[in-house]
C-alpha positions in Angstrom: -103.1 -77.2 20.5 -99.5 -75.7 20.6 -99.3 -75.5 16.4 -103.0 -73.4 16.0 -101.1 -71.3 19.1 -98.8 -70.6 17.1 -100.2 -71.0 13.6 -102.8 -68.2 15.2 -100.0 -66.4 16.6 -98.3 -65.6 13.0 -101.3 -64.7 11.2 -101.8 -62.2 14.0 -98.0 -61.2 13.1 -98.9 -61.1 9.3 -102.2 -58.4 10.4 -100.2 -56.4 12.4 -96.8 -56.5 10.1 -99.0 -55.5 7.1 -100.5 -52.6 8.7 -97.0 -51.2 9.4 -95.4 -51.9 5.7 -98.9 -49.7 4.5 -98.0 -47.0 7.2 -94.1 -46.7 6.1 -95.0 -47.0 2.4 -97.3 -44.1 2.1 -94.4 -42.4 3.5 -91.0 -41.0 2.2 -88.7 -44.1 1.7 -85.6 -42.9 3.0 -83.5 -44.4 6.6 -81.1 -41.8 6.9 -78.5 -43.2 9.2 -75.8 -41.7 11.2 -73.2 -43.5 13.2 -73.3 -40.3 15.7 -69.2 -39.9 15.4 -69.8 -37.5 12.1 -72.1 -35.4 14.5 -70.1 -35.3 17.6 -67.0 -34.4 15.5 -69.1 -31.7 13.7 -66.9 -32.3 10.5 -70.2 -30.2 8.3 -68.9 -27.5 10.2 -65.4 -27.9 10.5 -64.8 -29.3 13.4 -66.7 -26.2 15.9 -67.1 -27.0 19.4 -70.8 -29.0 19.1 -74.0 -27.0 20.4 -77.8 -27.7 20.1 -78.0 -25.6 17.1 -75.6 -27.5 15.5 -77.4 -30.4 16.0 -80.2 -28.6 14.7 -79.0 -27.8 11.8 -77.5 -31.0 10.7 -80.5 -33.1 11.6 -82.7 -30.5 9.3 -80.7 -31.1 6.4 -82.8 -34.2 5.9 -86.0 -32.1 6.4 -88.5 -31.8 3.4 -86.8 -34.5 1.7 -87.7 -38.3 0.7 -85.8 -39.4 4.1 -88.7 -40.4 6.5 -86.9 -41.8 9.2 -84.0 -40.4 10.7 -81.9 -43.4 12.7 -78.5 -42.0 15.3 -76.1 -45.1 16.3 -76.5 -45.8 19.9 -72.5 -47.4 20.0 -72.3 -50.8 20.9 -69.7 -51.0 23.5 -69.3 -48.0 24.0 -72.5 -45.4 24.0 -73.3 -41.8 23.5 -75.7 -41.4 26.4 -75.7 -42.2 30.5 -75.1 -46.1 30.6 -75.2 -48.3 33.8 -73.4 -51.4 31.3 -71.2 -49.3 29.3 -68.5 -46.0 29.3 -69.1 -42.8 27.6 -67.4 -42.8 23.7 -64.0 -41.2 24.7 -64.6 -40.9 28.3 -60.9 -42.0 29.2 -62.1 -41.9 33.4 -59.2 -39.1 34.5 -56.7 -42.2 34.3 -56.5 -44.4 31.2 -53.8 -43.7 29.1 -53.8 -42.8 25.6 -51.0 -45.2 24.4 -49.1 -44.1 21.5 -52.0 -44.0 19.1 -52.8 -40.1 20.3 -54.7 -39.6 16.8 -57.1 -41.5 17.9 -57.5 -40.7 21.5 -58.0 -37.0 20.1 -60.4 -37.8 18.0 -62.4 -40.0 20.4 -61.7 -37.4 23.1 -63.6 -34.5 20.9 -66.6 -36.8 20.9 -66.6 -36.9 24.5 -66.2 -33.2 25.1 -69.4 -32.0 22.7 -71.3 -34.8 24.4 -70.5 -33.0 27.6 -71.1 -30.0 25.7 -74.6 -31.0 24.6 -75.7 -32.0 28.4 -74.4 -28.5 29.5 -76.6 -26.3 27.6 -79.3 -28.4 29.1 -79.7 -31.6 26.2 -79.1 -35.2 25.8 -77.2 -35.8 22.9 -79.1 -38.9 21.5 -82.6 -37.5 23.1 -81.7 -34.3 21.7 -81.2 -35.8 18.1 -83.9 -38.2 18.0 -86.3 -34.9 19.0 -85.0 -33.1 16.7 -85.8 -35.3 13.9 -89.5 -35.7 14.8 -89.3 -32.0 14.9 -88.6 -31.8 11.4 -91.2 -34.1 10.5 -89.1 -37.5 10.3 -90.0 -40.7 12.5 -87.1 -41.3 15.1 -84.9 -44.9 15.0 -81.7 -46.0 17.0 -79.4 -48.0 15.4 -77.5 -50.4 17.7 -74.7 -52.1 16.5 -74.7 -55.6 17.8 -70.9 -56.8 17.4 -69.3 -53.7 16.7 -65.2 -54.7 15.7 -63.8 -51.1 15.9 -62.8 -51.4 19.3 -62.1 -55.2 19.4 -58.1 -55.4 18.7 -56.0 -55.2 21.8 -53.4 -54.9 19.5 -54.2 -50.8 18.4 -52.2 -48.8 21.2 -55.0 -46.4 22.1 -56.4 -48.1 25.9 -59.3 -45.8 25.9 -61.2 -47.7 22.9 -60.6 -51.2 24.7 -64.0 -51.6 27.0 -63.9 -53.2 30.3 -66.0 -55.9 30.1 -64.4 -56.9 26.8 -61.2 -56.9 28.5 -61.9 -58.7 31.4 -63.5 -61.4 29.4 -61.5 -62.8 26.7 -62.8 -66.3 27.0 -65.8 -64.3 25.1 -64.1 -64.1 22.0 -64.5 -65.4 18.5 -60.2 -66.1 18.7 -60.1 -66.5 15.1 -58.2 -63.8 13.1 -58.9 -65.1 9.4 -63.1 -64.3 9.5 -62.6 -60.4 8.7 -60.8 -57.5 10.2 -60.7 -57.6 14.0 -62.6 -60.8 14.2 -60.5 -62.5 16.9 -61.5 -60.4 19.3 -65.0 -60.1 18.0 -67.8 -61.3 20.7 -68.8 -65.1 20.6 -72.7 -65.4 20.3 -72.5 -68.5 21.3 -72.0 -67.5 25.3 -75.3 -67.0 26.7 -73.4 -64.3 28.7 -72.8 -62.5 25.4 -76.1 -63.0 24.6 -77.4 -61.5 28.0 -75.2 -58.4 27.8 -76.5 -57.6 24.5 -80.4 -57.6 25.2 -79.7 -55.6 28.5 -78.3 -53.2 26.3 -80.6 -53.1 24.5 -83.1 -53.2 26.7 -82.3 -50.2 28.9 -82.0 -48.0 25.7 -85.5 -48.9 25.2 -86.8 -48.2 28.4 -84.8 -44.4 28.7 -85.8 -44.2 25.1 -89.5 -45.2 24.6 -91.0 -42.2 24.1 -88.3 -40.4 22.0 -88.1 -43.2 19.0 -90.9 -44.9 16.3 -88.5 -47.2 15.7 -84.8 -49.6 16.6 -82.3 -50.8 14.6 -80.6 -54.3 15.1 -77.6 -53.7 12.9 -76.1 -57.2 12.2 -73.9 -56.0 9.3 -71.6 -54.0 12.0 -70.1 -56.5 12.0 -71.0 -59.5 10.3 -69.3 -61.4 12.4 -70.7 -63.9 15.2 -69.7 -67.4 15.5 -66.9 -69.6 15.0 -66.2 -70.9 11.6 -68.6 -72.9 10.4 -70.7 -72.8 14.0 -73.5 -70.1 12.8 -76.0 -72.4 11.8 -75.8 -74.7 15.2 -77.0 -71.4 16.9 -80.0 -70.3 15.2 -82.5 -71.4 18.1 -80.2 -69.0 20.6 -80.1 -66.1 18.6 -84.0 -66.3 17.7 -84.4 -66.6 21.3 -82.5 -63.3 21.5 -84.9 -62.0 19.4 -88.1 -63.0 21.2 -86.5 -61.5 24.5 -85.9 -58.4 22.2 -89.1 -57.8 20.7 -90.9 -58.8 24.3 -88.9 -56.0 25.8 -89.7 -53.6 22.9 -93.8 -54.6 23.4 -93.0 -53.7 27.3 -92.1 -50.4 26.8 -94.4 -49.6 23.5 -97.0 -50.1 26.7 -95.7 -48.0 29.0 -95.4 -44.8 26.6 -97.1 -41.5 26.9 -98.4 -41.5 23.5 -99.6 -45.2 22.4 -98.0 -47.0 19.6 -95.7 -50.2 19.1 -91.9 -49.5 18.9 -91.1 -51.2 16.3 -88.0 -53.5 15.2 -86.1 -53.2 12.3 -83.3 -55.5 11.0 -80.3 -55.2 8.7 -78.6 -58.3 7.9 -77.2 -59.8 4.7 -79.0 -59.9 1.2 -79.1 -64.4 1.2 -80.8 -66.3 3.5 -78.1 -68.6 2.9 -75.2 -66.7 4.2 -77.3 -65.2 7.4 -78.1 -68.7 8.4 -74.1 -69.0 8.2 -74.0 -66.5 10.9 -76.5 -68.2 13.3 -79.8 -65.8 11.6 -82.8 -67.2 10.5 -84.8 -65.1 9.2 -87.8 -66.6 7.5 -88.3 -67.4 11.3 -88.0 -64.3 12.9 -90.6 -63.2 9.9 -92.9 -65.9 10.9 -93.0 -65.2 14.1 -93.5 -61.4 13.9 -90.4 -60.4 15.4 -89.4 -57.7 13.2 -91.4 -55.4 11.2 -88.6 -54.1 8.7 -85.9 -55.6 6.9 -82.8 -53.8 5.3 -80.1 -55.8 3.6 -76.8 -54.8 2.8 -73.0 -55.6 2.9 -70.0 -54.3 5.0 -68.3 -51.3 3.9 -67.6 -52.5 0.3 -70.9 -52.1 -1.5 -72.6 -55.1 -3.4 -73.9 -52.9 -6.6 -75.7 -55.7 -8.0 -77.5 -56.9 -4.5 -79.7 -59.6 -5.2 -83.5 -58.1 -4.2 -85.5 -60.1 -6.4 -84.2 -63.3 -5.3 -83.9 -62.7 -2.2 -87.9 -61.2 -2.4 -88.8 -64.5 -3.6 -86.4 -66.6 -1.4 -88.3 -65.2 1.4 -92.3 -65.3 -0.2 -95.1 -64.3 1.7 -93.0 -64.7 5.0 -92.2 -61.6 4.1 -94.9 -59.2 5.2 -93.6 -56.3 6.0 -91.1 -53.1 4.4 -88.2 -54.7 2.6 -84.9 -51.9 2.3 -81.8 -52.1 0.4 -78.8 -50.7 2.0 -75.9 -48.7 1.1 -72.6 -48.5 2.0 -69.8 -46.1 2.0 -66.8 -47.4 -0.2 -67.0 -49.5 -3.8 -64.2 -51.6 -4.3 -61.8 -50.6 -1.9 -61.8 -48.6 1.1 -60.4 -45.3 -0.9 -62.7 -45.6 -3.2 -66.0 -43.6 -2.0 -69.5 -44.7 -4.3 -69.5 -41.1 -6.6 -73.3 -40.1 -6.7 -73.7 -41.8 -10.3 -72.8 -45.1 -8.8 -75.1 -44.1 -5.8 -77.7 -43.6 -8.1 -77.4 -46.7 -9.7 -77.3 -48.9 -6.9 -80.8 -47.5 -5.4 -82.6 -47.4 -9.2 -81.5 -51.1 -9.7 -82.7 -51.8 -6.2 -86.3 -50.0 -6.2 -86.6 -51.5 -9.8 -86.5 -54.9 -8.4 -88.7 -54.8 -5.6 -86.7 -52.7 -2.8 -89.4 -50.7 -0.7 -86.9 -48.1 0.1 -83.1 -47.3 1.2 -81.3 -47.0 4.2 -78.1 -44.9 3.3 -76.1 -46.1 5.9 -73.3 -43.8 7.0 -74.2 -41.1 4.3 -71.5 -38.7 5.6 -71.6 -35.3 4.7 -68.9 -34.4 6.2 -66.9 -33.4 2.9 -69.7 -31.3 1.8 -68.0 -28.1 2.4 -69.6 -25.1 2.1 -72.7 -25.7 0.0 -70.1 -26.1 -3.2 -69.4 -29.7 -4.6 -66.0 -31.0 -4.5 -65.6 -32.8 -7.9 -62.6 -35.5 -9.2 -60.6 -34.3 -11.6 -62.2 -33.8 -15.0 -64.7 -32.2 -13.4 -67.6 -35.0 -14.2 -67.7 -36.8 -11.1 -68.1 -36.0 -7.6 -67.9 -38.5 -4.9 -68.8 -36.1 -2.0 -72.4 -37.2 -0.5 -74.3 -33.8 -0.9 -77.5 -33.5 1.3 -79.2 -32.5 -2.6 -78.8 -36.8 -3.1 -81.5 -37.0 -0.5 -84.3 -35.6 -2.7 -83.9 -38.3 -5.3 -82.4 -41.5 -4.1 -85.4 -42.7 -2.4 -87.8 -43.1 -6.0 -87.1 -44.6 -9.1 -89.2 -41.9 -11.1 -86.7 -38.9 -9.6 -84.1 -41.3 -10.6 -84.7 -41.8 -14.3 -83.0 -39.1 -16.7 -80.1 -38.7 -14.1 -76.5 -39.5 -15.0 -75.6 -43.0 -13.4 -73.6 -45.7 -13.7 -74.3 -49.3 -13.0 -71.8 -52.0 -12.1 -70.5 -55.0 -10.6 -68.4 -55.9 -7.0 -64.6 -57.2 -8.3 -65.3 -59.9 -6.3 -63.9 -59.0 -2.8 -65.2 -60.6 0.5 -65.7 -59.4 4.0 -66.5 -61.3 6.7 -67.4 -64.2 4.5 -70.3 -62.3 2.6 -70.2 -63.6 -1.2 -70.8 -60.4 -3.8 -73.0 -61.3 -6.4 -70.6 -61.1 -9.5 -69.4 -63.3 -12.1 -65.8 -60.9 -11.3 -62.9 -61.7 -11.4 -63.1 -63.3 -15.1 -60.1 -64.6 -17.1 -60.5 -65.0 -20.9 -57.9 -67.0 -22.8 -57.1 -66.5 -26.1 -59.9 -66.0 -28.5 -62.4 -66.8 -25.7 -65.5 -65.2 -25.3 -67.1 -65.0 -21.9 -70.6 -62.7 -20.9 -72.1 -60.3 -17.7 -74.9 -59.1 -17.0 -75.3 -55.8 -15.4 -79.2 -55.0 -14.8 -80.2 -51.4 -15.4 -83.3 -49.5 -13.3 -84.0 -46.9 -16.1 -87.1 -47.9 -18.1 -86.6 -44.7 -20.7 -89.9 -44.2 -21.8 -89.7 -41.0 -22.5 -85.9 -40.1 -22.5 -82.8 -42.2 -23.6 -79.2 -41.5 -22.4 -77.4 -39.5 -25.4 -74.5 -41.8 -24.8 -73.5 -45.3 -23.1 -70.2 -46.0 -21.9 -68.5 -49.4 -20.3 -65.5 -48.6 -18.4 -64.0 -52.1 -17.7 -60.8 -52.7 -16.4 -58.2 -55.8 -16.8 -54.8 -57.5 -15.6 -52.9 -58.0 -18.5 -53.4 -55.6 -22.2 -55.6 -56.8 -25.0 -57.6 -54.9 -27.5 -60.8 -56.5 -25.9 -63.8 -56.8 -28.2 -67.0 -55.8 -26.6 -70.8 -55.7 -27.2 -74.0 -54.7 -25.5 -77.0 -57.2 -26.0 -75.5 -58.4 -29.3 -74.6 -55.0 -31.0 -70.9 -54.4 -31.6 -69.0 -51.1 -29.4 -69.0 -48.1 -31.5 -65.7 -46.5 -30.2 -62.7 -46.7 -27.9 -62.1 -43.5 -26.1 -59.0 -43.2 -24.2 -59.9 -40.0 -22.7 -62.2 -41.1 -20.4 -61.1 -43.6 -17.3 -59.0 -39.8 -16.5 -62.0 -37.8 -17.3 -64.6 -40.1 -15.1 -62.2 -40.4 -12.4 -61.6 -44.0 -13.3 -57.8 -44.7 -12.8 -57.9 -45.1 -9.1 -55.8 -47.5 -7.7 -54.8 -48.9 -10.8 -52.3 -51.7 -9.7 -48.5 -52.7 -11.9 -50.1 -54.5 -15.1 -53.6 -53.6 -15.0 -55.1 -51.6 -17.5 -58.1 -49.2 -17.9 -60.3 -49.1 -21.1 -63.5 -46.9 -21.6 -65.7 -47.6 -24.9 -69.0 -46.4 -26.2 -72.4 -48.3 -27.0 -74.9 -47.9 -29.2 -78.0 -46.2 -27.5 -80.6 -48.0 -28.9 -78.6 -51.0 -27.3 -79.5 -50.5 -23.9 -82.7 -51.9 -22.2 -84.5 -52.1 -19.1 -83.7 -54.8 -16.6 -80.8 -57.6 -17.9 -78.1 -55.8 -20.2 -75.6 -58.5 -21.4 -71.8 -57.4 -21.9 -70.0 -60.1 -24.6 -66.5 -59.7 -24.1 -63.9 -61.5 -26.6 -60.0 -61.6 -26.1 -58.4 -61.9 -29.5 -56.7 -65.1 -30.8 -53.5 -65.2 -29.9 -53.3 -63.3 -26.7 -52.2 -64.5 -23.3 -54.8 -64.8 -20.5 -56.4 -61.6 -19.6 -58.1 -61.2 -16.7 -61.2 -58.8 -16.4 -61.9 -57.1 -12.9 -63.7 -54.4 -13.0 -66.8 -53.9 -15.7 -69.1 -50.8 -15.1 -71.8 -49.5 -17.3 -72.7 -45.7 -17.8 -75.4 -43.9 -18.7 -74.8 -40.3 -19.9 -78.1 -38.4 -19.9 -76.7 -35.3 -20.5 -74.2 -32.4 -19.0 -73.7 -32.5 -15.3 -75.3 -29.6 -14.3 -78.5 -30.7 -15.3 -78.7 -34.3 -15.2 -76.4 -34.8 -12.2 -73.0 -35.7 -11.5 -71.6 -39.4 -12.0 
């Protein structure tokens, strides 16, 4: 009796999930999120002491575009609206001190003061934003980060981002410094008070919220981070629990609304089943059970450009029955390296290409956007800038083919345990010949790039040999890593090489690289291999 329960139970799921991924596909495919600290800094407009109209003005700059649902971070330990578990961002009480880190209490400070700003003229800033979006025709989400590490180090001399209950409650802790940045004092799932804390949260911003929002975020890439080493898996049953009490609460208030419909839940978690299981996630489960009706997968800070969709698409088979996103991130392969928009454009074309139903740009700032003029590297060819213009084509493949991009792989870097999906770093010895594959979106039916470039860059010098799907490079050109803006952080004894392809090389889907060291040379090791597509001057086809 208890398996046609709940064998009846996740067909009902399947129904109801179904419906919702034909209601979100008909519609633009865009999450735009915002972690709320851009807005209550008003960096767009330099810093001005925040007011409604501001708010206004920023939200509508995703209007008309292919975002359809417009998602403000709630916080996590700290929160951007009246909290009964939590203190004001930068509310410092009247009496805690600033340390020596004053930056930082000034900058958390000016959040504070234009959220008091907001509720003088009469708003709410997250109310206030989440209205304003359905105002300009985009669905409403709040994004809740559930182990949020930017506050977690005791260590940063700035008392005002340290939150009580954190402090008082140490035995809560993960303890262990070598997971990721701040990920000894991240919170221990594994504590059913953790646990607790989190779905009350949670739950009262769904009960103040109910009517304001179509649908919240459960953002488990900020941070991915939330066992012990090598615990996650042990914990599954508790943190699908968590879940059930989570989606129960959501189905509470959907029914107590003033307009009728289901708040629904959205996930973003890591692209492998494998590694969320690490972290205590099971998601095929929560699928199953119709706990969530969107999934967005991503990585932390440093993007993956070569996120595994298609794999993880059929990993996951028909459990997965509802929209499936690919998420961005801010930074490529360090943290002062921002994606330019080719490489933005390339990430979401590969994506859609292979099955992606949409993206969430997560933490799309456009808070370098100055003016309504683009602020472009050096060379004058790439611009790494987000520009609100990015909105109207990110979201389709179609809008994306013809555009400048550039496609490319992670170096290899991990955070937090997440494994990029790259063959990189690659050492070649002497006279050794070693392949990647870098998959391109662009189908180009009707147009072909005027020019293809690989920009690849190595420890140790070698005249590298290189071809694209068997045909030989046509040309070295030493002008252009400085003219693409691609000498950034270019370490002692590493090297940066651009050649050209042949057009007619290039295809849709799989593109293999052959690289060959000459005989002779000492080990060389390859780092960094990017593929770019030139469509034409910048103006017109877009910046890379």
């Amino acid at each position: 009796m208890i398996r046609i329960l709940n064998s009846t139970k996740r067909i009902v799921a399947t129904i109801v999930a179904t419906a919702t991924w034909i209601a979100v596909a008909a519609q633009p495919n865009i999450i735009y999120d915002n972690d709320g600290t851009e807005l209550l800094l008003n960096t767009y407009w330099n810093g001005a002491p925040l007011t409604l109209a501001h708010l206004d003005s920023l939200t509508s700059l995703a209007a008309g575009s292919q975002v359809g649902t417009y998602s403000i971070c709630s916080g996590s330990d700290f929160v951007c609206y009246p909290s009964r578990y939590c203190r004001y961002y930068g509310d410092d009480r009247g009496h805690i001190d600033h340390g020596g880190n004053t930056a930082l209490y000034n900058n958390m400070r000016t959040c504070y003061d234009n959220l008091l700003r907001i509720e003088a003229e009469g708003g709410e800033f997250m109310r206030s934003s989440l209205q304003l979006a359905r105002r300009h025709g985009m669905a409403a989400m709040i994004a809740y980060r559930m182990n949020d590490l930017h506050f977690a180090d005791a260590e940063t001399d700035c008392p005002v981002m340290w939150a009580e209950w954190w402090l008082k409650h140490p035995e809560y802790r993960i303890g262990d410094p070598s997971l990721g940045w701040h990920s000894a004092g991240a919170y221990d799932f594994a504590h059913r008070a953790v646990r607790n804390r989190k779905v009350s949260i949670i739950a009262e911003q769904l009960s103040r919220y109910r009517d304001d929002i179509d649908w919240y975020m459960l953002d488990f890439m900020r941070f991915f981070c939330y066992f012990k080493r090598g615990e996650g898996k042990r914990h599954t049953a508790e943190m699908t629990d968590m879940m059930r009490q989570i989606r129960r609460r959501a189905d509470r208030e959907s029914s107590r609304r003033k307009q009728p419909g289901r708040i629904k839940l959205a996930v973003r978690v890591a692209p492998s089943l494998a590694e969320n299981l690490e972290k205590g996630i099971d998601l095929r489960e929560w699928l199953e059970e119709g706990l969530i009706d969107l999934v967005s997968v991503g990585t932390h800070t440093l993007i993956d450009p070569a996120q595994p969709i298609a794999r993880m698409r059929r990993e996951l088979g028909e459990a997965l029955n509802v929209p499936f996103y690919a998420s961005t991130d801010m930074m490529t392969y360090t943290e002062n390296e921002p994606v330019s928009e080719g490489m933005m454009r390339g990430f979401c074309s590969a994506a859609l290409d292979q099955g992606a139903d949409g993206i969430y740009l997560f933490n799309y700032f456009f808070n370098r956007y100055v003016s309504g003029h683009y602020q472009l590297e050096r060379g004058g060819q790439v611009c790494r800038t987000a520009h609100p213009r990015m909105l109207h084509e990110l979201g389709s493949r179609q809008m994306l083919e013809g555009r400048n991009k550039t496609y490319w792989l992670s170096d290899g870097k991990r955070q937090y345990g997440l494994r990029p999906n790259t063959p990189l770093p690659l050492t070649l010895k002497a006279g050794e010949r070693r392949d990647v594959t870098i998959y391109v979106g662009d189908h180009m039916d009707s147009i072909r790039p005027r020019e293809v470039i690989v920009f690849f860059r190595t420890r140790g010098e070698a005249l590298l040999s290189l071809s694209l799907n068997g045909k030989p490079m046509t040309a070295t050109r030493a002008d252009y890593p400085a003219l693409y803006d691609r000498c950034r952080r270019l370490a002692e004894g590493e090297h940066q090489y651009a050649v050209t392809m042949p057009a007619d090389a290039l295809r849709h889907g799989d593109n293999t690289i052959t690289i060959t060291a000459p005989a002779g040379s000492t080990p060389i090791t390859l780092k960094r291999v990017e593929l770019t597509l030139n469509y034409g001057d910048v103006e017109t086809h877009g910046y890379f």
